[in-house]
VEXKE-117352 format. One record per residue (C-alpha): residue in three letters; x, z, y; residue number from 1. Coordinates in nm, 2 decimals, padded with zeros to 4 digits. Layout:
BEGIN
> residuo  xx  zz  yy  num
> ALA  X  Z  Y  NUM
...
This chain:
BEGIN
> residuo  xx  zz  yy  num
> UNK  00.00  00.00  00.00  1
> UNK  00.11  -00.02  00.35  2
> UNK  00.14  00.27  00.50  3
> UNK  00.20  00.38  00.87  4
> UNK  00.28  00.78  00.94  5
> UNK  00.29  00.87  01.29  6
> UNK  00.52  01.16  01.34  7
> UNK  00.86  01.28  01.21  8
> UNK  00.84  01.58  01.19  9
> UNK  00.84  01.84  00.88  10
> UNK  00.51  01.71  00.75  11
> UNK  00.54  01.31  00.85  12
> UNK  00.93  01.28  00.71  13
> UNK  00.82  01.45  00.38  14
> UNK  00.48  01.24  00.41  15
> UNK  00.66  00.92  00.45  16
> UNK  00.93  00.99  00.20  17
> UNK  00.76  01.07  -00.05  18
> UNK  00.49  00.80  -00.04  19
> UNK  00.77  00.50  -00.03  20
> UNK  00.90  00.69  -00.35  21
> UNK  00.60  00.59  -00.56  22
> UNK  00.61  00.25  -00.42  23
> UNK  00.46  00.17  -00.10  24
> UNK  00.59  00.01  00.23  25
> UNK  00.59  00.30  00.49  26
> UNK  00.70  00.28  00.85  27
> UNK  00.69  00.59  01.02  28
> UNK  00.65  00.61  01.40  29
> UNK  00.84  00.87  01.67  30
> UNK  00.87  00.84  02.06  31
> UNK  01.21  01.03  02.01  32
> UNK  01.42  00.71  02.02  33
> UNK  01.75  00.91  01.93  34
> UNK  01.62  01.06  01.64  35
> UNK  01.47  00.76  01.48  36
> UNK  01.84  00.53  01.53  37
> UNK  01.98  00.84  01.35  38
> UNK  01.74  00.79  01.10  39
> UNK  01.76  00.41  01.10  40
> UNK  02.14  00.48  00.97  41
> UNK  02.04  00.74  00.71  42
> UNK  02.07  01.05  00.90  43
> UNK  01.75  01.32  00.80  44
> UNK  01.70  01.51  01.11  45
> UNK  01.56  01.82  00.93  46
> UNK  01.69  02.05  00.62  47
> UNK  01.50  01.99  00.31  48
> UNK  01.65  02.05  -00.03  49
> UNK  01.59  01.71  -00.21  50
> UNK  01.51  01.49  00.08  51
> UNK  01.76  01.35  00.14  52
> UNK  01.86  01.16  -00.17  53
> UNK  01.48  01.01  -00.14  54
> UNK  01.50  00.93  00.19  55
> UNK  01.85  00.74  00.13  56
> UNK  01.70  00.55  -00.20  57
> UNK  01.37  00.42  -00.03  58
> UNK  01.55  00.30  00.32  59
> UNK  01.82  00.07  00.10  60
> UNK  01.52  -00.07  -00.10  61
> UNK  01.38  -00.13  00.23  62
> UNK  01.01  00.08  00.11  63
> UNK  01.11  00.35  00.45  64
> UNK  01.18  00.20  00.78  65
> UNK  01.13  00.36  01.09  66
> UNK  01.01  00.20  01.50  67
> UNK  00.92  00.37  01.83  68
> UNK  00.67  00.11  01.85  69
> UNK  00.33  00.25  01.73  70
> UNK  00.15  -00.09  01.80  71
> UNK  00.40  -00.31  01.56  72
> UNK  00.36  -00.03  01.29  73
> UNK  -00.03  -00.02  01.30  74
> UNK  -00.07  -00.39  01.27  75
> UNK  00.08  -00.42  00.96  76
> UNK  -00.09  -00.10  00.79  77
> UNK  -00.37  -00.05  00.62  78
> UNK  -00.38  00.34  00.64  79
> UNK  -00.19  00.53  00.93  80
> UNK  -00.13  00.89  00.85  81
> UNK  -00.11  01.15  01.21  82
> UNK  00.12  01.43  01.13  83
> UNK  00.15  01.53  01.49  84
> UNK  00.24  01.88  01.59  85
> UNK  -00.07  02.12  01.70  86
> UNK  00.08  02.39  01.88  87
> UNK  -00.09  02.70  02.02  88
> UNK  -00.27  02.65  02.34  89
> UNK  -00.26  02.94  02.62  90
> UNK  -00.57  03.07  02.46  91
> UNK  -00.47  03.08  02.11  92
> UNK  -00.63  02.73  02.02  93
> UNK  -00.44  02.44  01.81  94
> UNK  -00.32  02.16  02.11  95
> UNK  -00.45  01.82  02.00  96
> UNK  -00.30  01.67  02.29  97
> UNK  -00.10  01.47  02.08  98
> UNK  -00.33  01.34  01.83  99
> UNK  -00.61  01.24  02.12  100
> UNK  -00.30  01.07  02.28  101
> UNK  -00.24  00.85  01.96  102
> UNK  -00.65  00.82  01.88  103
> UNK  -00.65  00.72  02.28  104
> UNK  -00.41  00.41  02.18  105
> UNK  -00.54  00.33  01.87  106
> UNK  -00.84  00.27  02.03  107
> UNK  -00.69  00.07  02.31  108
> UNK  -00.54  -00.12  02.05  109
> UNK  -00.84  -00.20  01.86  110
> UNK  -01.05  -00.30  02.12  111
> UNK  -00.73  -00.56  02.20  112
> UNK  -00.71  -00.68  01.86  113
> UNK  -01.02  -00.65  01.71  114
> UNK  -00.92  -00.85  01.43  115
> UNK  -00.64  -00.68  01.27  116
> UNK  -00.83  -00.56  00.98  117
> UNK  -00.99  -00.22  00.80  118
> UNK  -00.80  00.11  00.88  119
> UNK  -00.78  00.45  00.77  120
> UNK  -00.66  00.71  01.02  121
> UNK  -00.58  01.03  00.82  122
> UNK  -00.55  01.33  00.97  123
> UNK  -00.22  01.53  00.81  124
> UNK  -00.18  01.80  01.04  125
> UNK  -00.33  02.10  01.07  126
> UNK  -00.62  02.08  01.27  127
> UNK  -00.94  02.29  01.38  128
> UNK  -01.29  02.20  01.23  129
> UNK  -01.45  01.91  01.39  130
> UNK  -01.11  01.75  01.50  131
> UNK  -01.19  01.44  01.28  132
> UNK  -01.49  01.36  01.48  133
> UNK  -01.30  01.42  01.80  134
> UNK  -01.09  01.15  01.69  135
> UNK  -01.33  00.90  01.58  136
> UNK  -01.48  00.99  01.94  137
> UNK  -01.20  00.90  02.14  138
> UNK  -01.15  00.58  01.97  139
> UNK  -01.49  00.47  01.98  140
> UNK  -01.46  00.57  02.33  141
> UNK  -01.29  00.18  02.38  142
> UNK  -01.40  00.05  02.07  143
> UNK  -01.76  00.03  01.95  144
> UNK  -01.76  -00.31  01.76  145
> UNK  -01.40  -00.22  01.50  146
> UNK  -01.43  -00.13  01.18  147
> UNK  -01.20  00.22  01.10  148
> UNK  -01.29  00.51  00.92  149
> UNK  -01.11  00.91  01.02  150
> UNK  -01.04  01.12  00.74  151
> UNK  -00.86  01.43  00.65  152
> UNK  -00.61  01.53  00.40  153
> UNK  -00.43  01.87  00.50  154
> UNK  -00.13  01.95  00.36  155
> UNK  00.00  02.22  00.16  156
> UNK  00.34  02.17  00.15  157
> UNK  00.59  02.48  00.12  158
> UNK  00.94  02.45  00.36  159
> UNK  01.17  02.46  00.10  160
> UNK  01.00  02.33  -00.19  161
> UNK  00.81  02.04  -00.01  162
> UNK  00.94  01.73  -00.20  163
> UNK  00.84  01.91  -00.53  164
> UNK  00.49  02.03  -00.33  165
> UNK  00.43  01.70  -00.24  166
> UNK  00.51  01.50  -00.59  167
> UNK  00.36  01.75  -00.77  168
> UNK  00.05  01.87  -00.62  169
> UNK  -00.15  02.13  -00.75  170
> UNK  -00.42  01.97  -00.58  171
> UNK  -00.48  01.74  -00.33  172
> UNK  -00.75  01.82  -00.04  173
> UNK  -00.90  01.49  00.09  174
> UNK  -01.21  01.46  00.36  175
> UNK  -01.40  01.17  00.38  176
> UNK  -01.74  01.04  00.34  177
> UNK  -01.70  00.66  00.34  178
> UNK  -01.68  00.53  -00.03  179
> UNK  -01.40  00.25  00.08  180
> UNK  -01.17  00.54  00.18  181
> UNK  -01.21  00.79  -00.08  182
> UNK  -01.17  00.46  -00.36  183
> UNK  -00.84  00.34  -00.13  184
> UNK  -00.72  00.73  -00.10  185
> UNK  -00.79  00.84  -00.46  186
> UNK  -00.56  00.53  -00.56  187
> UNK  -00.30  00.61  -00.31  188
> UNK  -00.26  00.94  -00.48  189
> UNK  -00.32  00.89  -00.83  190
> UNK  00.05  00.84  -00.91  191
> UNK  00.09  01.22  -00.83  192
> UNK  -00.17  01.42  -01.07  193
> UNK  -00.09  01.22  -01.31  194
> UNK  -00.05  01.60  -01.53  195
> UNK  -00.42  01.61  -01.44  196
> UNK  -00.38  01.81  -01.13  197
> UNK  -00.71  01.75  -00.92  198
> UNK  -00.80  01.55  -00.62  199
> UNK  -01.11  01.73  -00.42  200
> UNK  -01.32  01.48  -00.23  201
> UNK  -01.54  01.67  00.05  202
> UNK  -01.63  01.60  00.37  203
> UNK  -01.43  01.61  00.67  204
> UNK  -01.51  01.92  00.81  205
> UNK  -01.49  02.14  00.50  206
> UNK  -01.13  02.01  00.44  207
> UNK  -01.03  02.04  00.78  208
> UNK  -01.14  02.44  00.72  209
> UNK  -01.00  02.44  00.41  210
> UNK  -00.65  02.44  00.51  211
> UNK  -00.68  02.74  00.78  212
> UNK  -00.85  02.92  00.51  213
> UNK  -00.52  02.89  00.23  214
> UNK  -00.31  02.97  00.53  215
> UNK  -00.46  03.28  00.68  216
> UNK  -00.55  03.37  00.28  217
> UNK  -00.19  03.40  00.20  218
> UNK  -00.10  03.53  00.53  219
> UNK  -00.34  03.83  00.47  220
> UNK  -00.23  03.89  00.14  221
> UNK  00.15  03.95  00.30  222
> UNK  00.01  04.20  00.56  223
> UNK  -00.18  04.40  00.30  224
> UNK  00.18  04.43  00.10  225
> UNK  00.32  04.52  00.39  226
> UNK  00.06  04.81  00.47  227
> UNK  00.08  04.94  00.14  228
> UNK  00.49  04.94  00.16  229
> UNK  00.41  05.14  00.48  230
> UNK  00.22  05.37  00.33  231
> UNK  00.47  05.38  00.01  232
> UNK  00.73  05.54  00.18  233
> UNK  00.46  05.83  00.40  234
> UNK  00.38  05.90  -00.01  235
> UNK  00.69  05.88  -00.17  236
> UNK  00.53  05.60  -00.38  237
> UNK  00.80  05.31  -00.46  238
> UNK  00.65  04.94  -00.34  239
> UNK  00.82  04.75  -00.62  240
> UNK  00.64  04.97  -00.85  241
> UNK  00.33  04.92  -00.72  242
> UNK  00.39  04.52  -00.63  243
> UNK  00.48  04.50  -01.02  244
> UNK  00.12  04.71  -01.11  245
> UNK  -00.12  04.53  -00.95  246
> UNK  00.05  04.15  -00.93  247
> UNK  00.00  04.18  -01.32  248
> UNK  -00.43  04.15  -01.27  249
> UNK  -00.47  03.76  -01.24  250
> UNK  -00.73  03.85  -01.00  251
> UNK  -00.44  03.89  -00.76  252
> UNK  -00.16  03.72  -00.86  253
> UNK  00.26  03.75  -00.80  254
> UNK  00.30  03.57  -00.54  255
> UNK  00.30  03.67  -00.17  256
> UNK  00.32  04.03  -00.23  257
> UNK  00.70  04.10  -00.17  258
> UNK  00.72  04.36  00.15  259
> UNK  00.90  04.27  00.42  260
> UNK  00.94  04.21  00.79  261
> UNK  00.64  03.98  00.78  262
> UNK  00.57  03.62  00.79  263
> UNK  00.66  03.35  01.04  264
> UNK  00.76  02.97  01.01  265
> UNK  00.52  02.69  01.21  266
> UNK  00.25  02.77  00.99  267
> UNK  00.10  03.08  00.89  268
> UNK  00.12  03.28  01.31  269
> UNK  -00.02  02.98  01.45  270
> UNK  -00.31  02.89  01.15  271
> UNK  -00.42  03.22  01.16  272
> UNK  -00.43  03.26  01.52  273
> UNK  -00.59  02.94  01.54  274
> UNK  -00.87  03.00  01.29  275
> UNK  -00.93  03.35  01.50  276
> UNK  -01.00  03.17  01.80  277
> UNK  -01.26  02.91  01.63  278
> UNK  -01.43  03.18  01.47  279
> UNK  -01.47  03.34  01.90  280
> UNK  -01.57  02.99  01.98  281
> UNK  -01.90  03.02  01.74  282
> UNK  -01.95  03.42  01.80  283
> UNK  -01.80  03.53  01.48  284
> UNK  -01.59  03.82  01.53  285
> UNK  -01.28  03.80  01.24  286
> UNK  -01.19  04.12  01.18  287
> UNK  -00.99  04.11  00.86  288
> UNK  -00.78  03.79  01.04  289
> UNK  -00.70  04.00  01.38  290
> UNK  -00.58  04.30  01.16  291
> UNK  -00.32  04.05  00.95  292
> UNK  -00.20  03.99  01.29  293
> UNK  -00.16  04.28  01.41  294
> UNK  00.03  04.43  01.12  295
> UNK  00.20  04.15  01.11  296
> UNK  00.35  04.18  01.47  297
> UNK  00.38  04.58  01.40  298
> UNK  00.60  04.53  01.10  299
> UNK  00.91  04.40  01.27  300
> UNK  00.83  04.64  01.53  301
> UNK  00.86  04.88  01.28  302
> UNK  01.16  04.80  01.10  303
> UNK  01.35  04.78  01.46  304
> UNK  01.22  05.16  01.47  305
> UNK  01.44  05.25  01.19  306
> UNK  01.78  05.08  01.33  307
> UNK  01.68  05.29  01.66  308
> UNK  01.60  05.63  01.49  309
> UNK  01.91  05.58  01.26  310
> UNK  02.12  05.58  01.57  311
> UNK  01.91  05.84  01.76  312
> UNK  01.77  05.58  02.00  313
> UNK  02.05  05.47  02.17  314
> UNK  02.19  05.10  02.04  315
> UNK  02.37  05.04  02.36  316
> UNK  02.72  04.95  02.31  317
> UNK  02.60  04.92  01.87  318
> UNK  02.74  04.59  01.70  319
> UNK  02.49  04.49  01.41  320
> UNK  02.59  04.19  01.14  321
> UNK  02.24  04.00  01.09  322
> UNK  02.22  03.79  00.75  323
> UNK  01.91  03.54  00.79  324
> UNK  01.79  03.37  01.06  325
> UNK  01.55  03.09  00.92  326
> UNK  01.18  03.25  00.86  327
> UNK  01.24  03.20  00.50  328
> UNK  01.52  03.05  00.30  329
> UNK  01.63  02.68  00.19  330
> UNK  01.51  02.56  00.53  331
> UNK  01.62  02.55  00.91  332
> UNK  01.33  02.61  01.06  333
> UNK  01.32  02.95  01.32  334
> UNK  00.98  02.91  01.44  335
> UNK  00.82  03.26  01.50  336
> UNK  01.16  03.42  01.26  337
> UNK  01.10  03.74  01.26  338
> UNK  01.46  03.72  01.27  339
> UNK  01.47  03.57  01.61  340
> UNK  01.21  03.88  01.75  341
> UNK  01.45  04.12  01.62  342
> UNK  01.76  04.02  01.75  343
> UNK  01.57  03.99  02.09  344
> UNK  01.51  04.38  02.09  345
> UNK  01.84  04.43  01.92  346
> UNK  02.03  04.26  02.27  347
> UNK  01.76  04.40  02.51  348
> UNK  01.84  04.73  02.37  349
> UNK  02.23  04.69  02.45  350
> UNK  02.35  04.56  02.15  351
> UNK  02.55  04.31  02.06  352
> UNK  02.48  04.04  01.73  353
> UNK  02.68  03.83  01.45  354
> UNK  02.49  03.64  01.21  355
> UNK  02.48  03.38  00.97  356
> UNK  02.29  03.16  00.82  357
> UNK  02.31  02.90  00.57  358
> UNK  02.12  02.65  00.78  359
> UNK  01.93  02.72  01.05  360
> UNK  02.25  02.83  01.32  361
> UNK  02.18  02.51  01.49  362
> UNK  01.79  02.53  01.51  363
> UNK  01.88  02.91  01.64  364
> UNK  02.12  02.82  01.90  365
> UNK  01.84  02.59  02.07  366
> UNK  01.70  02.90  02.10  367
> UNK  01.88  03.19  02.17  368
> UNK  02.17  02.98  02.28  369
> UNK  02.49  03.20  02.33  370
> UNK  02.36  03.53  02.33  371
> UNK  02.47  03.62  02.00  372
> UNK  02.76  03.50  01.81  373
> UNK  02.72  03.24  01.53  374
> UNK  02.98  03.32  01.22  375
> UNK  03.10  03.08  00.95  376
> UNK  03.07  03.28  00.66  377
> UNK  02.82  03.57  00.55  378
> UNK  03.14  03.77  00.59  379
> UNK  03.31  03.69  00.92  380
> UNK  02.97  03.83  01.06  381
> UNK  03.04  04.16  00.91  382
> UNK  03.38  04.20  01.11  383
> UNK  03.36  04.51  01.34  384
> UNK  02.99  04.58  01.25  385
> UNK  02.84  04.91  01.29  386
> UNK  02.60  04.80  01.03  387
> UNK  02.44  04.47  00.85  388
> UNK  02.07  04.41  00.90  389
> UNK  01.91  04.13  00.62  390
> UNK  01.63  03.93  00.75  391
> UNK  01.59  03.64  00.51  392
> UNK  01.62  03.64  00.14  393
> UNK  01.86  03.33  00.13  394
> UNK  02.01  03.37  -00.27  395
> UNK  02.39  03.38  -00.17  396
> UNK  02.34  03.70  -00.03  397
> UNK  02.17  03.91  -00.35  398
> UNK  02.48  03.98  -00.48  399
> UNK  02.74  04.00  -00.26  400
> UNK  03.07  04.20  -00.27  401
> UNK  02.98  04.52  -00.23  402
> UNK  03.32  04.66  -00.15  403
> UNK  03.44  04.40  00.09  404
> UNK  03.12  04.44  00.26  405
> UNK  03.25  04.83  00.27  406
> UNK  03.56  04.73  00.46  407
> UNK  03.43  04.52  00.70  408
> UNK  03.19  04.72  00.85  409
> UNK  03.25  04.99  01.03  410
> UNK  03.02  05.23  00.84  411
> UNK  02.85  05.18  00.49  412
> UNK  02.50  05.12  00.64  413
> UNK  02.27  04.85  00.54  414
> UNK  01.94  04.76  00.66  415
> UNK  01.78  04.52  00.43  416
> UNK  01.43  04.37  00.54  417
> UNK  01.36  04.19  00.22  418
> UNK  01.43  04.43  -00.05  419
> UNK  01.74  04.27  -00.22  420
> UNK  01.94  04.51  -00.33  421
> UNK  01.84  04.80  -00.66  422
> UNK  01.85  05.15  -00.46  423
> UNK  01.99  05.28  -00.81  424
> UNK  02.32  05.05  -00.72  425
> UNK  02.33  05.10  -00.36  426
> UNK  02.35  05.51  -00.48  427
> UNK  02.62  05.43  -00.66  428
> UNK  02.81  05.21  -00.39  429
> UNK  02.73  05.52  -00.16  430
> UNK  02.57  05.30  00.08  431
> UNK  02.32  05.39  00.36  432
> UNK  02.06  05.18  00.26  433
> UNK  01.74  05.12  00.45  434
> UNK  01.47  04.90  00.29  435
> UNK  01.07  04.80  00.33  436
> UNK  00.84  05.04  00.10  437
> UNK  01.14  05.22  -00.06  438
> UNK  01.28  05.58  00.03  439
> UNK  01.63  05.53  00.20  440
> UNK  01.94  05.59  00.08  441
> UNK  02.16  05.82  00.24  442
């Protein structure tokens, strides 16, 4: 099929990628002209373990290609895919600025060249309820007499895991209520679930809703973990214990009930947020979604209270080593890190920070720029430390060198806010050793 994915970011590059893999021709679309001659010449713009090897195959056999142009690439596509970011508005609301810009030239477009044939415009990104008719609106807006249909297909991609999330989907989501488009969509994806994994057909308003509801879902279930680490350590009740107890009852499951300094990454704050604020646009008051913020926001507040009450409240002059910056390992992305939050009351308390990161240094620096220093190595970070402070569970760092780790830092004193180490071992390495839902070691 041909295939035209506007947007290169996260979602569209994986999108693209991984569509060109199975066989079709896909063009994907950015204004960013720099980025798409570096990707013209091979170069993926993001971290994503197994992209790249896709993304080099499908450009030499000349499936992926890549144009600023969005005219030229919707010409000669059949279905154009928007994966256009939503951000937060200033009231809490997902931004479709972006994706009324491109429905805004489609539709100019159209009404041009009303002879360029049957398209589906997909919506990929996350988007409120009703965003689908907005769309169709603003291209009908120049357009009466073209024949186009809007659907949505949300995606449910992990960072980190997205090529296999996205070639082997445990479903696929899909809105639409023209029989052309769900017969064209259900054989775009049928090269996926070929294991038998299902394809859900619904309208476009119930898929649209079904993505803020996975996302906010999951999102709850890590504040609830988080609230009963919390109340673990008031009790003296140990949280891997109890994660271990109840993640046993398939009612509930393993995943997204490890403790720790909550979630972040371009997806979960803003989703939930988002879905908040359309539940106050129709009178519904959300309680259960405002709370999973709130602890949320309180739970790095929290573990920044025990660095401060370690050191009797006074940081100034403190050096700490931070391991982690991305919001969760095997990607680069620091959107709403908890990591970056922390650091930010770490220096506005007078200390100073070293950290590493597998990955994301770059993505951090556009952020906090030179306010902290960036290290090498896991251990050059440690140099001088009064302590080290873990924010992401990357896998190089769950079993370091315990004894070098010693000698670098200034004191034995660990702060780990995603559980890696056994307290039983960290006893025996007479470390000071501060965790989520645990009793500390000292």
């Amino acid at each position: 099929m041909k295939i035209a994915v506007v947007g290169t970011g996260y979602v569209g590059l994986v999108t693209g990628t991984c569509f060109a893999e199975t066989g079709n021709d896909v063009i994907c679309v950015d204004i960013d002209s720099a980025k798409v001659e570096k990707m013209k010449k091979g170069i993926v713009p993001i971290y994503e373990p197994g992209l790249d090897v896709l993304f080099e195959r499908n450009i030499k056999n000349g499936r992926l290609s890549f144009t600023t142009n969005l005219h030229d690439a919707v010409r000669v596509s059949d279905i154009l895919f928007l994966c256009l970011p939503t951000p937060q508005d200033g009231g809490g609301s997902a931004d479709l600025k972006y994706i009324l810009g491109v429905a805004d030239d489609l539709g100019k477009l159209f009404n041009e060249e009303p002879n360029i044939g049957f398209k589906i415009i997909i919506d990929k990104s996350t988007v409120p309820v009703g965003t689908a008719d907005r769309v169709r609106a603003k291209i009908k807006s120049h357009t009466i007499s073209y024949d186009f249909d809007i659907a949505s297909n949300p995606e449910f991609l992990r960072e980190g895991m997205a090529v296999e999330d996205f070639m082997k989907p445990e479903r696929v989501v899909i809105g639409t209520s023209n029989p052309k488009t769900k017969e064209i969509l259900n054989q775009l994806y049928e090269p996926f679930v070929r294991s038998g994994n299902p394809i859900y057909f619904m309208d476009e308003r119930s898929a649209e809703m079904t993505k803020y509801a996975a996302n906010s879902f999951l999102a709850a279930k890590i504040s609830f973990m988080n609230e009963i680490a919390n109340l673990c350590e008031l009790t003296g009740a140990e949280v891997d214990k109890v994660r271990i107890g109840i993640g046993s009852d398939s009612r509930i499951g393993k995943r997204f009930l490890f403790p720790g300094v909550g979630y972040g990454g371009s997806c979960f704050p803003k989703d939930v947020i988002a879905l908040v604020n359309t539940a106050n646009e129709n009178n519904y008051d959300f309680k259960i979604l405002k709370s999973v913020i709130s602890v949320n926001k309180s739970q790095i507040e929290l573990f920044f209270k025990k660095i401060s009450n370690h050191y009797g409240g006074n940081l100034s002059g403190r050096h700490f080593a931070v391991w982690g910056l991305a919001f969760k390992p095997n990607t680069d992305d620091v959107r709403e890190a908890p990591s970056i939050s922390l650091i930010n009351n770490l220096l506005e308390s007078g200390a100073k920070v070293s950290a590493f990161d597998p990955e994301a240094a770059e993505t951090t620096k556009a952020i906090l720029k030179n306010k902290i220093t960036y290290s090498e190595n896991s251990y050059q970070a440690l140099n001088g430390a009064d302590a080290l402070i873990i924010v992401t569970e990357w896998n190089e760092f769950r079993n370091p060198d315990f004894i070098k780790i010693k000698t670098l830092l200034k004191e034995p004193v660990i702060f780990d806010g995603r559980n890696l180490y056994d307290i039983e071992k960290m006893k025996s390495n007479n470390f000071i050793y501060y965790s989520v839902g645990r009793a500390p070691v000292k």
